[in-house]
VEXDREN-2710 file (C-alpha; in Angstrom, 1 decimal):
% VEXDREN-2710
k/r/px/py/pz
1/UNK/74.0/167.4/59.1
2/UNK/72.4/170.3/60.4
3/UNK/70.0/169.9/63.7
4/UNK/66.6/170.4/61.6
5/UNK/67.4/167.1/59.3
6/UNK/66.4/163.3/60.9
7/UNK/67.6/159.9/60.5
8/UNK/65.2/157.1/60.7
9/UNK/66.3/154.0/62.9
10/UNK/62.5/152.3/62.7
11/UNK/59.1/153.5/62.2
12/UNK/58.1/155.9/64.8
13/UNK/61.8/156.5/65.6
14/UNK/63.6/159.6/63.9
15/UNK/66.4/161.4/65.9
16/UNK/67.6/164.8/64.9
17/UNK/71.3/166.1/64.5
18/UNK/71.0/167.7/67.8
19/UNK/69.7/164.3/69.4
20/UNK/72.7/162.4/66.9
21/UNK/75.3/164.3/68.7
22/UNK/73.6/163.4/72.4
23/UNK/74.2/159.8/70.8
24/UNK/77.5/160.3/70.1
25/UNK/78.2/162.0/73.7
26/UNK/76.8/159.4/75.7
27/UNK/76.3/155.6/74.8
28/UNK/78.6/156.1/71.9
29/UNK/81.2/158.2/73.3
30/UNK/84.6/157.0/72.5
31/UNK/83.9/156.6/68.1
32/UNK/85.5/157.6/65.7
33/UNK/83.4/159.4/62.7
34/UNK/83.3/155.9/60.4
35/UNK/82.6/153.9/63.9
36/UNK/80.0/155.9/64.8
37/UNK/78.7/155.6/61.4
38/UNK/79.1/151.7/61.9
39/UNK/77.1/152.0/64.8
40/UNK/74.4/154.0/63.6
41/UNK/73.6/152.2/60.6
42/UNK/73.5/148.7/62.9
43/UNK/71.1/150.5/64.8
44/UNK/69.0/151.6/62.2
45/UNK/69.2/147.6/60.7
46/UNK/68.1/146.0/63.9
47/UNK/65.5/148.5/64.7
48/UNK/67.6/149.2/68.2
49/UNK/67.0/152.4/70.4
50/UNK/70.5/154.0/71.7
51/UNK/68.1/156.4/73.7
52/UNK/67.1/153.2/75.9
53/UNK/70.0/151.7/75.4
54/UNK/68.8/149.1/73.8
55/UNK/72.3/149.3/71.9
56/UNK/75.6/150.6/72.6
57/UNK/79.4/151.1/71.5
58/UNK/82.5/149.9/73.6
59/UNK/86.0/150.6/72.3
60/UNK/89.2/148.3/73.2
61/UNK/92.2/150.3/73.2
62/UNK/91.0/153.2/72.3
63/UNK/94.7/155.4/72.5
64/UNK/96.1/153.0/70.4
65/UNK/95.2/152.9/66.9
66/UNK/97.3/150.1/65.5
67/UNK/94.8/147.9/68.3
68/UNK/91.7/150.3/68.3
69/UNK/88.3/147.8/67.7
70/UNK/84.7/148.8/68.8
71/UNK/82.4/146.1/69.6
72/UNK/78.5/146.6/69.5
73/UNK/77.0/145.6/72.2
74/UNK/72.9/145.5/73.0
75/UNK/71.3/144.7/76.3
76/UNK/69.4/142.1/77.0
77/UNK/66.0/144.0/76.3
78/UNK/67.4/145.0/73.0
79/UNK/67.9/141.2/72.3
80/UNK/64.6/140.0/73.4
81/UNK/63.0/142.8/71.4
82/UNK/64.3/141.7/68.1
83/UNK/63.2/138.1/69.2
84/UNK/59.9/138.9/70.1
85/UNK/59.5/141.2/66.6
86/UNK/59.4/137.7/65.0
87/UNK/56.6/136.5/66.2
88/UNK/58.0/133.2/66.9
89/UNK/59.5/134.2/70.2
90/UNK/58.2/133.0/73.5
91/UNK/60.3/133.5/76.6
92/UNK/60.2/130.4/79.2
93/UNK/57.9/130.9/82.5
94/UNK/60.8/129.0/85.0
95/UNK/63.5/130.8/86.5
96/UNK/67.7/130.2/85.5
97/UNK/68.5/127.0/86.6
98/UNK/72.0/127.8/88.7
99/UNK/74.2/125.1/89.4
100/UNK/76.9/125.4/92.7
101/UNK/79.9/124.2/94.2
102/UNK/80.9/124.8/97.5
103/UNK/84.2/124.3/96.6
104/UNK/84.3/126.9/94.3
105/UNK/84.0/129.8/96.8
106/UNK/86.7/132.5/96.6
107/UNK/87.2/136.3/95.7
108/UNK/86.7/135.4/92.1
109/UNK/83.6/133.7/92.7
110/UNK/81.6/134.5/96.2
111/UNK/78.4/132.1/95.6
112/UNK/80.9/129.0/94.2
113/UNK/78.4/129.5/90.8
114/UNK/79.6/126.7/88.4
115/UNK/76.9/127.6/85.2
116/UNK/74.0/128.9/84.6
117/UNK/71.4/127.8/82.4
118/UNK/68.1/129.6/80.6
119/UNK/65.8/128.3/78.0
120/UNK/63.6/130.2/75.3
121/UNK/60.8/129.3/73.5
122/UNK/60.6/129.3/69.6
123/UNK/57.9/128.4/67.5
124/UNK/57.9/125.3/65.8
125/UNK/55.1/123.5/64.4
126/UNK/56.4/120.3/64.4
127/UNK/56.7/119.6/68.4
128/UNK/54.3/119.4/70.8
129/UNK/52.2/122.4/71.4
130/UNK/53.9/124.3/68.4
131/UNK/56.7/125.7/70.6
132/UNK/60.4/124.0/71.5
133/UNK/62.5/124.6/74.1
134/UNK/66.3/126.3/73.3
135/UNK/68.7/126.5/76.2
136/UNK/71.6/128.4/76.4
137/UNK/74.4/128.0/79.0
138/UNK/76.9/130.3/80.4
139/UNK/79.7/129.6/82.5
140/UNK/81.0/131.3/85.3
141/UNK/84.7/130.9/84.9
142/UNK/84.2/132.2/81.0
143/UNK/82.0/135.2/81.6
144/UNK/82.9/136.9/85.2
145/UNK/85.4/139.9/84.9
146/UNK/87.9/138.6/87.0
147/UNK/91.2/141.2/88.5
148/UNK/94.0/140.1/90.1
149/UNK/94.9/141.7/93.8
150/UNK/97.3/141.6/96.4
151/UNK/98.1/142.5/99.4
152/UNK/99.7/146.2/99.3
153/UNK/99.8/146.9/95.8
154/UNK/102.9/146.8/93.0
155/UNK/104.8/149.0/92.0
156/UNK/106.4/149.6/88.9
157/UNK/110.2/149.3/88.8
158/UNK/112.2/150.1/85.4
159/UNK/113.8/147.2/83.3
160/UNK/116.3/149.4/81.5
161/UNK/114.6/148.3/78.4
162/UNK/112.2/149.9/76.1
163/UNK/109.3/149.4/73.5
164/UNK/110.2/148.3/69.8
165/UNK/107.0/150.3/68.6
166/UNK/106.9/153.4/71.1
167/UNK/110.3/154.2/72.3
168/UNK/109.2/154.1/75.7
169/UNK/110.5/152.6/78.9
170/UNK/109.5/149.2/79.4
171/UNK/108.7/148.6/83.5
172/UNK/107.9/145.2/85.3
173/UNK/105.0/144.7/88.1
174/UNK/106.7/143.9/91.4
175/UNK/104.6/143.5/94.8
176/UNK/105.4/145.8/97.4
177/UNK/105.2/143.6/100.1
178/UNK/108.3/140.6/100.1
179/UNK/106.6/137.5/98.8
180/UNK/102.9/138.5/98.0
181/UNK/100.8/136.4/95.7
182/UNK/98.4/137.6/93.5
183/UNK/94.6/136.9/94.3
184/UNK/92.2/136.0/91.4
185/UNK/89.5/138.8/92.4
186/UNK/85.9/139.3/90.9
187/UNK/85.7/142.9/89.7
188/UNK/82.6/144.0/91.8
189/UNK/83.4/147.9/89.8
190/UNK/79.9/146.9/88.0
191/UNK/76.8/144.3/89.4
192/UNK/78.7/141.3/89.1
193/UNK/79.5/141.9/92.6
194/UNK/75.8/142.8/93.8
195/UNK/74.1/140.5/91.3
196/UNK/76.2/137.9/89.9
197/UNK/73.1/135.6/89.5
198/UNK/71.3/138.1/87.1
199/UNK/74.8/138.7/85.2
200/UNK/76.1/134.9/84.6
201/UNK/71.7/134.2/83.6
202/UNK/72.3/137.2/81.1
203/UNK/75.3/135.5/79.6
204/UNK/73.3/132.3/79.5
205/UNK/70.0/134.0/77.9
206/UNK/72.1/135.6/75.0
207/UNK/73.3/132.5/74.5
208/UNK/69.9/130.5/73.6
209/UNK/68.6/133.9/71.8
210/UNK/71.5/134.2/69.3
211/UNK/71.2/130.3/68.9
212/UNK/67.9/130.4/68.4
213/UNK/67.5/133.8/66.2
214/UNK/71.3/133.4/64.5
215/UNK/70.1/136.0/61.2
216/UNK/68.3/138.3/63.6
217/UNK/71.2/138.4/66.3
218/UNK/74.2/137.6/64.3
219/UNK/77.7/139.8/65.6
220/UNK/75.3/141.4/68.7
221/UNK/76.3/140.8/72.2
222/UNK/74.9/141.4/75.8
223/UNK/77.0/143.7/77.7
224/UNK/77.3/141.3/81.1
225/UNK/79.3/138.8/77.8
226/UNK/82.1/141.8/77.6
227/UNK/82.6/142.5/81.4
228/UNK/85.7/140.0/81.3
229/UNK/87.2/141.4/78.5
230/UNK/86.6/145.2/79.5
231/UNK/88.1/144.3/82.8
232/UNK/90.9/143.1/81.2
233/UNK/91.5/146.0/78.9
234/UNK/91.4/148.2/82.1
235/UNK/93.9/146.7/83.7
236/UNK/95.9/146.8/80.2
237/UNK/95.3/150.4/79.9
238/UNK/96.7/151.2/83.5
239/UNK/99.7/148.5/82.7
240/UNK/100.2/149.5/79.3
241/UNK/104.3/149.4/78.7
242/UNK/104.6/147.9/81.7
243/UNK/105.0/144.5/80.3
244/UNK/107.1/142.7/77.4
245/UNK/104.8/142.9/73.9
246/UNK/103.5/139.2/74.1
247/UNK/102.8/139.2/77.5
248/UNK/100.8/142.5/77.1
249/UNK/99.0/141.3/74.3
250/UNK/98.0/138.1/75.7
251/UNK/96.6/139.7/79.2
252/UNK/94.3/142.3/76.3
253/UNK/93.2/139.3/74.5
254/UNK/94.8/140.5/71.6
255/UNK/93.0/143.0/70.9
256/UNK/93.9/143.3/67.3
257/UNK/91.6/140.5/67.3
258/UNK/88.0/139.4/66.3
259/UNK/85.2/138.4/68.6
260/UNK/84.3/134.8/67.4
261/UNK/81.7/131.8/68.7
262/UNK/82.8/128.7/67.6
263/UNK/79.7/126.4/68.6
264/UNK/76.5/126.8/70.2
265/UNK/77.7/125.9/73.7
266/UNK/81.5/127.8/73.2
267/UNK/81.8/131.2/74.9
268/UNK/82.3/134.4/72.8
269/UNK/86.0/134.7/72.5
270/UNK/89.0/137.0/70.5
271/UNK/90.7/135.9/68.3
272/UNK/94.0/137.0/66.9
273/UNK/94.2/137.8/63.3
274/UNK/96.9/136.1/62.6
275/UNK/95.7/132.6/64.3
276/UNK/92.0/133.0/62.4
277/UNK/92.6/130.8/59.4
278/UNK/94.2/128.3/61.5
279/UNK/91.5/127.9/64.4
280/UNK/88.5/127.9/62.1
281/UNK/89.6/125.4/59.6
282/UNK/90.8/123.2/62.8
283/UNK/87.2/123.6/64.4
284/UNK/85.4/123.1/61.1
285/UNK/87.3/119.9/60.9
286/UNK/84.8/118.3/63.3
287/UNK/81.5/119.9/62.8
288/UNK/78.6/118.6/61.8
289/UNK/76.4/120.2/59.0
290/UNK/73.9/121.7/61.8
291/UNK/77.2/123.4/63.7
292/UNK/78.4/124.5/60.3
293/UNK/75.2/126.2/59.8
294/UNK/75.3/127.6/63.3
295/UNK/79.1/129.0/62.9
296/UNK/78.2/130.8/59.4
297/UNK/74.8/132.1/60.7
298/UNK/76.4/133.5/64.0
299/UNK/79.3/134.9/62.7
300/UNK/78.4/136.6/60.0
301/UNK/79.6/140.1/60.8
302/UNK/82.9/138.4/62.2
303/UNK/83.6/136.4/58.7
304/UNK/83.2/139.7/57.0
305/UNK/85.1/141.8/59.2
306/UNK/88.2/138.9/58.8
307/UNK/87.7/139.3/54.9
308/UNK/88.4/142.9/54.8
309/UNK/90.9/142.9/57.1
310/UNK/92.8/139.3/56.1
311/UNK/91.4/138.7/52.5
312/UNK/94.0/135.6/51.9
313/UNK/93.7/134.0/54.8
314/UNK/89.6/134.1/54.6
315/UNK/89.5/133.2/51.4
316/UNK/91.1/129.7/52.0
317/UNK/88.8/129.7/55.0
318/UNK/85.8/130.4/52.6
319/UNK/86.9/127.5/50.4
320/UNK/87.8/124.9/53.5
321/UNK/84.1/126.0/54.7
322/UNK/82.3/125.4/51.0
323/UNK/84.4/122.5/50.6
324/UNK/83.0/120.8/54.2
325/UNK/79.5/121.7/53.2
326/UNK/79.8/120.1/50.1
327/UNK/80.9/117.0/51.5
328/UNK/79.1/117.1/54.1
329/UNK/75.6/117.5/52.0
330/UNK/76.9/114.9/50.0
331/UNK/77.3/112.4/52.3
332/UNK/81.0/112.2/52.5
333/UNK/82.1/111.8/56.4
334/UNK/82.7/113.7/58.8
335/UNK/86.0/113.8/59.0
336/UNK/86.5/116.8/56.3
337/UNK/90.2/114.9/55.8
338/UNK/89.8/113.2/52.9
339/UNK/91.4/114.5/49.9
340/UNK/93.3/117.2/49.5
341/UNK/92.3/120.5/51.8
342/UNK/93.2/124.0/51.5
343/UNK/95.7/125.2/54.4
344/UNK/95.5/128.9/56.1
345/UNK/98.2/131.2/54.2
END
C-alpha cells in the first residue's frame, strides 16, 4: 500500500499508509501481517478509532508461536460509543454501587472491594418511561491482576531436567530467604493500584453493555477485563521454562485457549481448546432459552474462532446447541437430557 492510498474505518475517518504504519507501531505493535489485518478490518466493522484508542491489540505469548493469540480489546469509550450509535442507549445518572468487606483487606485487595455493580439504560417501549434498567456486575477476585511476592525474591535453581518441546533446561522457583511464603499481591504496574474503584466499575460497565448490546459488542472487551490475564502472562514470560509444562500452562491460562463468557453474570474466561466441547455442552445442559440466546449472541467471534481451529469438536457443539434450542422452543424441559445427546469428540 503506498502512503498516498486510504482505508476507510467509518465516514469521516480515512487513514493513510503512512498513518496505517503509526497504527501498527503503536496500539497495534506486537501483530503479525494477518493479525493486523484482523484488527483492522474489526475496526473498520465497529466503526472504532485506533488513533483514540478507542480500540486496541494485545498479544499472549507473543515469542511463542505454537501459543501466540491476539485479543481485541476496546476501551470503555469505544464501547459506550457503539451503544450510544444505536440510539437506544442511555447511560444511568447514579454512580457504581461498590460493595466492601473489611475482612477482605490485604495486598491483593487494599479497599477489601467485594463487587461492583453499574446499570445502563436501554430503550424499551414496553416499561415504564420507555427505558429499562441492565446491570452488570464485576467481581473483584475475578478481574484484579493479582502477582504473587515475597520477601527477598527467588531464584532459579536447575532441576537437571529439560523441556520436551525446546530442549531447554527446565529450572524450579525457590525463595531466597529459608521458609518464605508467597504473598497474593495486587499488581499496582497500571491504575488498579491508584484507582481500583474506576477499574473493578469498568469491568462491571462492560458487563451490562455487552449484555445489553450482544450483536453490537459481541468478542469486544474493556482493557481493565484483561489486566488479570496480562499480569499473568508477564510473570509467565519472565518464568517461562522455569516450570514443568502443566504447571506453566495453567499459571498462562492456557493460552492456547479462547476467551469465552458463559452467562451474563460469569466473568470473561480462557478456555483450553481441548476442554471446549466438554464445558460448553456441560453449561448448555442447564440454560434456559434466554441464556442460550445470550451465550450464542456474545460469543460469536469465539464459536467461530473454535470452528476453524477445532472443526469436530464444534460441530458436535453446534448440534448439542441446535438440539437444546429445539427442545427448548418446543417445550421439552429443561433438562436437555432426554434422549440421546451428542458427546464432544
Amino acid at each position: 500500500m503506498t502512503t498516498n492510498a486510504v482505508v476507510q474505518l467509518r465516514p469521516g475517518s480515512e487513514y493513510t499508509g503512512a498513518q496505517l504504519a503509526l497504527i501498527k507501531r503503536t496500539v497495534a505493535k506486537d501483530t503479525n501481517a494477518d493479525e493486523f489485518d484482523l484488527f483492522m478490518s474489526v475496526a473498520k466493522m465497529k466503526g472504532l478509532d485506533p488513533f483514540s484508542k478507542q480500540i486496541t491489540a494485545i498479544v499472549f505469548s507473543k515469542d511463542d508461536p505454537a501459543k501466540r493469540q491476539m485479543a481485541i480489546i476496546t476501551g470503555i469509550d469505544g464501547m459506550r460509543a457503539i451503544a450510544a450509535r444505536s440510539g437506544n442507549y442511555r447511560p444511568d445518572e447514579d454512580e457504581p454501587a461498590y460493595t466492601y468487606d473489611e475482612t477482605l483487606k490485604c495486598p491483593a485487595n487494599p479497599l477489601g472491594i467485594v463487587k461492583a455493580s453499574v446499570r445502563i439504560n436501554i430503550r424499551d417501549a414496553q416499561s415504564a418511561g420507555g427505558w429499562r434498567p441492565v446491570a452488570g456486575v464485576a467481581y473483584w477476585e475475578e478481574f484484579a491482576p493479582i502477582k504473587e511476592e515475597v520477601e527477598g525474591g527467588f531464584d532459579w535453581v536447575d532441576t537437571g531436567e529439560v523441556w520436551k518441546d525446546t530442549g531447554k533446561p527446565k529450572k524450579k522457583k525457590v525463595p531466597r530467604v529459608e521458609g518464605a511464603k508467597a504473598i497474593p499481591t495486587l499488581d499496582t504496574g497500571g491504575n488498579w493500584g491508584k484507582m481500583p474503584r474506576i477499574m473493578i466499575a469498568k469491568c462491571a460497565e462492560a458487563q451490562a453493555l455487552r449484555k445489553a448490546f450482544p450483536e453490537d459488542l459481541s468478542g469486544l472487551y474493556e482493557k481493565a477485563e484483561f489486566d488479570r490475564a496480562q499480569a499473568i502472562e508477564v510473570t509467565a514470560s519472565e518464568i517461562i521454562g522455569a516450570h514443568d509444562e502443566e504447571n506453566r500452562l495453567r499459571r498462562i491460562g492456557a493460552a492456547n485457549s479462547i476467551m469465552i463468557q458463559m452467562t451474563a453474570a460469569s466473568p470473561l474466561e480462557p478456555i483450553p481448546l481441548g476442554q471446549m466441547a466438554d464445558r460448553i455442552i456441560g453449561e448448555v445442559k442447564a440454560f434456559d432459552l434466554n441464556q442460550l440466546r445470550f451465550f450464542e449472541n456474545t460469543n460469536t467471534h469465539p464459536l467461530r474462532e473454535f470452528w476453524a481451529r477445532s472443526p469436530t469438536d464444534a460441530l458436535e457443539v453446534k448440534k448439542f446447541m441446535e438440539e437444546r434450542r429445539d427442545k427448548l422452543m418446543a417445550g421439552a424441559g429443561d433438562d436437555g437430557a432426554d434422549g440421546d445427546e451428542p458427546t464432544a469428540a
